[in-house]
C-alpha positions, 0 to 999 in steps of 0.5 A: 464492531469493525474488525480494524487495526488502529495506528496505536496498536501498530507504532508499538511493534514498529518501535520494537523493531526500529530499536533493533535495526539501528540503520532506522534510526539514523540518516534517511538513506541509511534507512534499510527495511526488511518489509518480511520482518516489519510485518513479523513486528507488527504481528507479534503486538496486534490481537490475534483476530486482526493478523489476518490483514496483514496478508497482501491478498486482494483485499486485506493489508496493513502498513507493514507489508506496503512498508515493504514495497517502499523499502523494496522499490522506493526511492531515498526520498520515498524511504525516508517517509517509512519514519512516518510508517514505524512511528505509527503516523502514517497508514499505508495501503494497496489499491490494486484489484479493479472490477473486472480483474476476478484475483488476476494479479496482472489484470490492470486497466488503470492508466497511467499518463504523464503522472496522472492516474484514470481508473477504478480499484476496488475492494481497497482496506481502509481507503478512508483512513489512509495517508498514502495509496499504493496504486497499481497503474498500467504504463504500457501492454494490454490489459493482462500483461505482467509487463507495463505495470507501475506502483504509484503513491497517491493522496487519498485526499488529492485531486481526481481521487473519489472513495466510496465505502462499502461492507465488506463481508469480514466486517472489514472497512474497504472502498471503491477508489475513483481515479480522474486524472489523479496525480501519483508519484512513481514507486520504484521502475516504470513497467516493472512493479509486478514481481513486487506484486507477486 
């Protein structure tokens, strides 16, 4: 059986740290999310064979971590669908490796254009059953540079998205994402998401 993590066994560890951060519980853009602690409260409830994918490695991740680039660069707007996150509706995850960046985290080739994304990541966690990708895009530099790197939250199940699932060698559920041209929504500054990434 695949080593995965359901949605169910991640809403009980949210809902325990939404109670004690009330700002969670009130208006939109009152919401605060401590992305290092969403992921301690999603650990402390997940079995022990799955905490590992709550690292944000090249290929592992889970809601809390990406939880906490929303809260870190988001928007009120894109803040406010973390309720959808600590209510375990709504997984989330990062597509940012590509075929020939070999771990280099500032190595991204993936264009971006007028909101339009055209490129290819690979070895994605659970590009199948996410709601929301996190997409790393470039803006602006050469291929390498730290600078001209942007987030964008893209739907998996949108226009000019292709995935295609392949074994990984953990058992895992990961994908080659296919971006043609596919519409993304710009996460936090334009050219400056790389410190986030780190």
């Amino acid at each position: 059986a695949r080593n995965t993590v359901r949605r169910d066994q991640l809403a009980p560890a949210l809902s325990i740290w939404r109670s004690t951060h009330p700002s969670a519980a009130g208006e939109p853009d009152r919401l605060a999310i401590d992305g290092e602690t969403v992921v301690e409260a999603v650990r402390s409830r997940m079995p022990r064979a799955g905490r590992h994918r709550l690292s944000i490695g090249s290929s592992h991740g889970m809601d809390g971590q990406f939880a906490g680039l929303v809260a870190e660069l988001g928007s009120d707007a894109q803040k406010a669908r973390l309720e959808e996150v600590i209510a375990g509706a709504c997984l989330m995850t990062l597509a940012h490796s590509e075929p020939t960046s070999r771990y280099e985290l500032a190595h991204v080739e993936t264009k971006a254009e007028g909101g339009k994304l055209t490129g290819r990541k690979c070895v994605v966690p659970n590009a199948e059953t996410a709601d929301v990708l996190v997409v790393s895009a470039r803006t602006s530099g050469g291929a390498t540079d730290e600078e001209g790197i942007s987030l964008y939250l893209v739907d998996p199940k949108g226009e000019g998205v292709t995935i295609r699932e392949v074994p990984s060698v953990d058992g895992g559920r990961v994908a080659d994402v296919i971006l043609e041209g596919a519409p993304g929504e710009l996460l936090g500054p334009e050219g400056g998401a790389y410190p986030a990434l780190e």
